[in-house]
C-alpha positions in Angstrom: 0.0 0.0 0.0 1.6 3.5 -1.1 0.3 6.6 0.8 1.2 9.9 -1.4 0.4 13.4 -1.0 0.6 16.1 -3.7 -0.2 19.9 -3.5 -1.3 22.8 -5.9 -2.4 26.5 -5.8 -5.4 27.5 -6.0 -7.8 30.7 -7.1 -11.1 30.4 -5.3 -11.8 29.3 -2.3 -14.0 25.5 -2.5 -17.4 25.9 0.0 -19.5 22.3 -0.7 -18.1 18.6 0.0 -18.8 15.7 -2.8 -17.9 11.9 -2.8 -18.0 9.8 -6.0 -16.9 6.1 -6.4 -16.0 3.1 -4.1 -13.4 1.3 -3.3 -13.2 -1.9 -4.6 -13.3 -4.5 -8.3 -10.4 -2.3 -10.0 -12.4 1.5 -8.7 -11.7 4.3 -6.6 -13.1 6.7 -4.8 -12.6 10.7 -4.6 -13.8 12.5 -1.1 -13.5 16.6 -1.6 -14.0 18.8 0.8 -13.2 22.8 1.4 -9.8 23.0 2.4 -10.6 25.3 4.9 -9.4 29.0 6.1 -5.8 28.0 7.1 -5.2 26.5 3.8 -5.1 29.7 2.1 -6.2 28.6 -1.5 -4.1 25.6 -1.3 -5.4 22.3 -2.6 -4.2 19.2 -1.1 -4.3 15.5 -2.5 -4.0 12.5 -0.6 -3.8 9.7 -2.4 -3.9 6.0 -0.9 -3.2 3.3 -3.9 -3.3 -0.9 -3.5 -0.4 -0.4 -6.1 2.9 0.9 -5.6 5.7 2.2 -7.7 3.2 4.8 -9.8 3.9 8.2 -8.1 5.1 9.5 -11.3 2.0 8.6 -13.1 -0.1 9.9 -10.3 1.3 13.2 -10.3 0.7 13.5 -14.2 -3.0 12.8 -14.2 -3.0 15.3 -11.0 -0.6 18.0 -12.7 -3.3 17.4 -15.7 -6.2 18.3 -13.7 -5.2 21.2 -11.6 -4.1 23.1 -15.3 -8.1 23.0 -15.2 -9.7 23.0 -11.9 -8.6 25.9 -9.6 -10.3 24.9 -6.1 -9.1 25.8 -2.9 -10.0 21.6 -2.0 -8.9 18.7 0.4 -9.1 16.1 -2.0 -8.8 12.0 -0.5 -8.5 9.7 -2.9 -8.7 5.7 -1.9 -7.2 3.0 -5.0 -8.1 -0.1 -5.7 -5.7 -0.3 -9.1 -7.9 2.2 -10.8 -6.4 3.5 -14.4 -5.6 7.0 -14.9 -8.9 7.5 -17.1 -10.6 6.2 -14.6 -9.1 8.6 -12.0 -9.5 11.6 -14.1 -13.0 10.9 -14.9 -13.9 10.4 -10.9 -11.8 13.5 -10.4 -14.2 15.0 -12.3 -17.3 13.5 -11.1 -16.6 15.2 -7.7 -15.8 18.8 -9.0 -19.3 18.7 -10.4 -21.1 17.1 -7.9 -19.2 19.5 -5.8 -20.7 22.7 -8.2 -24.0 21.1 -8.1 -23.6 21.2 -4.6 -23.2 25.0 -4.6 -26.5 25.8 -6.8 -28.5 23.8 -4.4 
């Protein structure tokens, strides 16, 4: 089990919490949550994979989505061998729930 952690700036500040996916059969799950006031438009990833030896990949499909999300978010994300489509479409499952979340 590899435990990684990645961080990113941010532009706006995140106010809602969303949670897409399970853990479990090859999936993942994404929790997000606002990363609160002493963050200071930071966002944090924690990532907690059944697989080791793919940090490098990890931070590429990360570095991929922070060029387009720009949340101040606490974002936990628990493998089970997902691929990195699958992680970048769950990634963005949560940001809209997350929006959604917001209109509401």
């Amino acid at each position: 089990m590899e435990h990684l952690t990645f961080d990113y700036p941010a532009q706006r500040a995140v106010t809602t919490r969303a949670h897409v996916g399970v853990v479990g059969s090859g999936d993942l799950e994404v929790l997000l949550s606002p990363a609160g006031s002493a963050a200071a438009l930071t966002a944090h990833v924690v990532v907690r994979t059944s697989v080791d030896g793919y940090s490098h990949i990890w931070k590429s499909v990360l570095d991929r989505f922070f060029t387009r999300y720009d949340g101040a978010v606490h974002i936990e994300i628990n493998d089970f061998g997902a691929t990195p489509g699958v992680v970048a479409l769950r990634l963005a499952e949560a940001v809209e729930a997350a929006e959604q979340g917001d209109d509401a």
